[in-house]
N, C-alpha and C positions, 0 to 999 in steps of 0.2 A: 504494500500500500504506500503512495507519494505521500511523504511528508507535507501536513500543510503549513505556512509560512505561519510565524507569529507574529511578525512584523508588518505593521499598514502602512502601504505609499501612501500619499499625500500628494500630487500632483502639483505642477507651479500651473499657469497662465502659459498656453501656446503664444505668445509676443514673442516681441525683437529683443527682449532685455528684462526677464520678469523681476528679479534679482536688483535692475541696477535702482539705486538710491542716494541722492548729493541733496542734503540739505541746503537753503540759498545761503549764501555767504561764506559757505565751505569750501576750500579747495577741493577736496579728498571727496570718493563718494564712500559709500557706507559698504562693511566687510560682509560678502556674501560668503554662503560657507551651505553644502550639505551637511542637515541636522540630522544623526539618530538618536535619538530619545531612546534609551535603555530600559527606563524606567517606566516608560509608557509604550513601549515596542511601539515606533514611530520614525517612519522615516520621508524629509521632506528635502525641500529645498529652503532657505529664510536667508534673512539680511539682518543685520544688527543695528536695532531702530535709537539706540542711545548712543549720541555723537561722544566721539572718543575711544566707541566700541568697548564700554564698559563691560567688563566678564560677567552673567548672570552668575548665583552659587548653584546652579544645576550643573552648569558647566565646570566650575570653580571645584565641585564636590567629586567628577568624572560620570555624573548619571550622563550627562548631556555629552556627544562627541561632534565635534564640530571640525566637517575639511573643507578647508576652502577651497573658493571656485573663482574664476574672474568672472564679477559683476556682470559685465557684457554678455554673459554668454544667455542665446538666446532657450525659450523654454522648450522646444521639443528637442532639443539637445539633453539638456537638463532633466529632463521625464527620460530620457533614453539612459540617461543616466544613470538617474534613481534604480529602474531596472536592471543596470547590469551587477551596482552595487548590494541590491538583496541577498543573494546566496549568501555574501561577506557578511553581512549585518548580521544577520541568520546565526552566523557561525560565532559572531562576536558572542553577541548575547548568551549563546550556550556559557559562556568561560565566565559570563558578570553574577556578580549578587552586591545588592544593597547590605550592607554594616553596618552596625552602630559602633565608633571608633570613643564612645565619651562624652562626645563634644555634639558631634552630626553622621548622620546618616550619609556614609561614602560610598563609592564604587569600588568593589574588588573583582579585581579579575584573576583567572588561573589557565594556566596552562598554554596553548599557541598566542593569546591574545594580542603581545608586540608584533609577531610575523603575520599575526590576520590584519591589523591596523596599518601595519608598513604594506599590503597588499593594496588596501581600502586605497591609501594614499597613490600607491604609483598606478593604478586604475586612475585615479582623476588626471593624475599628472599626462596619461599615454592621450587620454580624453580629452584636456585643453590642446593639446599641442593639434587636436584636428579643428579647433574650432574658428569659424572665418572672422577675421579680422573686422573691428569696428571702428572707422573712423571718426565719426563724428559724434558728437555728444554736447548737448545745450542745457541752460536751461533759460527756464520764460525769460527771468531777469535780463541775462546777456542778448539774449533774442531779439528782444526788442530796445534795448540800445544799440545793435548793431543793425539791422533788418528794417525795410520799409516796408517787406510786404503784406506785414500786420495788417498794415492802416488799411491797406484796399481789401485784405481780409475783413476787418475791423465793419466795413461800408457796406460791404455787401451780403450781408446775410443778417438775420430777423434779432439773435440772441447772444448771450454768451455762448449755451451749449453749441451751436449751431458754431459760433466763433471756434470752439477749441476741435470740435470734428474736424470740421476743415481743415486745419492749421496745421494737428496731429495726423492726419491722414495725408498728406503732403509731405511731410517731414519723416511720418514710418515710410513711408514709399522709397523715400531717398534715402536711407539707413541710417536716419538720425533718432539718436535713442533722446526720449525727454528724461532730463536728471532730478525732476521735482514732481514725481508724478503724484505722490500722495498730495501736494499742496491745493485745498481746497479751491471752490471757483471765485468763494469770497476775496482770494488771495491775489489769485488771477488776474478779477473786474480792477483791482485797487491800481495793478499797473496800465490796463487799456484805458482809464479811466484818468489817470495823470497823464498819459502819454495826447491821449484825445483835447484833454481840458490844456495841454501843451499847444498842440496845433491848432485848436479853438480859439485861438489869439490870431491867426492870419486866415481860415479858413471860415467860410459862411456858415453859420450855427446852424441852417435847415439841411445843409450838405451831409450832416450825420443822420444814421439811422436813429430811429427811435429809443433804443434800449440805449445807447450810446447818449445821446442828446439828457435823457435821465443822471446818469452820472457827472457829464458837464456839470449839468443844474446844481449837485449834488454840492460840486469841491463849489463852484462861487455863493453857493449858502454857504458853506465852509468859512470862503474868506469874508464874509463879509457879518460874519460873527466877532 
């Protein structure tokens, strides 16, 4: 009888980059890494959402094994991944037990577990070395101080959401990953919205779309508070 698996994939997002993460004013983006969760037989893909890449104590403790991956690399690579990593994970977890050491509940392991883990590792390492190169990488902030084609983006469609399909669907197309993808739309409007209330000073206030014309309105109640 097949052995069945104890451990559950987790899938990322088939994207260009499900992984990558650059908070604004960041140089660095954030450390992407396959997670197996020992403790939870759990195996994903994650990003490390506390800048500085603060160590959680799952990980600190060894429940948690975290190998990294380069950010860029896109999600059906990363599921293909996940995949071929199972048997290993598989094998880990025979060798783990949770301890109580006094203090905290740690990871122990016995027997092959450094030659399974150094395996886990040069599997990812044979992995990146196929994966296609990303050149390009933004985010809104530098976008739109470098970029005009906002604004006639900006003109021609009804909304925000309608603004950022567009934008983004243009941009995946041309293998430019977005570096701030979690930042909300509220986040978004506040730069199309200075940038517009910018050109609003040389250009005819009826010339903007409606939803745009709104946020004008917005900054010169602003200033004139």
């Amino acid at each position: 009888m097949e052995k069945k698996n104890r451990i559950e994939i987790t899938y990322v997002e088939k994207t260009l980059a499900p992984l990558f993460h650059r908070y604004p004013r960041q140089d660095a983006e954030q450390a992407a890494f396959i997670e197996l969760d020992l403790r939870n037989e759990t195996l994903c893909g994650n990003w490390n959402a506390e800048i500085g890449n603060a160590v959680p104590f799952s990980v600190y403790h060894g429940h948690e094994r975290n190998y990294s991956i380069p950010a860029t690399a896109n999600g059906e690579a990363i599921n293909e991944l996940l995949d071929t990593l199972l048997p290993l994970a598989e094998k880990l977890l025979d060798t783990y037990e949770s301890a109580w050491d006094g203090n905290n509940h740690v990871a122990h392991f016995q027997g092959s577990a450094p030659e399974i883990e150094q395996e886990i590792e040069s599997t990812i390492s044979d992995w990146a070395r196929d994966l296609p190169e990303v050149t390009v990488i933004y985010d809104w902030d530098e976008w739109f101080e470098n970029e005009t084609s906002w604004y006639a983006a900006a003109r021609s469609v009804a909304s925000l959401e309608e603004f950022r399909n567009s934008v983004e669907g243009d941009l995946a197309n041309d293998g430019v990953i977005d570096a701030t993808p979690d930042f909300a739309d509220e986040w978004l409007l506040k730069l199309i919205s200075r940038r517009c209330y910018e050109l609003s000073k040389s250009d005819p206030f009826d010339s903007f779309p409606a939803w745009v014309q709104n946020e004008i309105m917005y900054h010169l109640e602003k200033d004139d508070e």
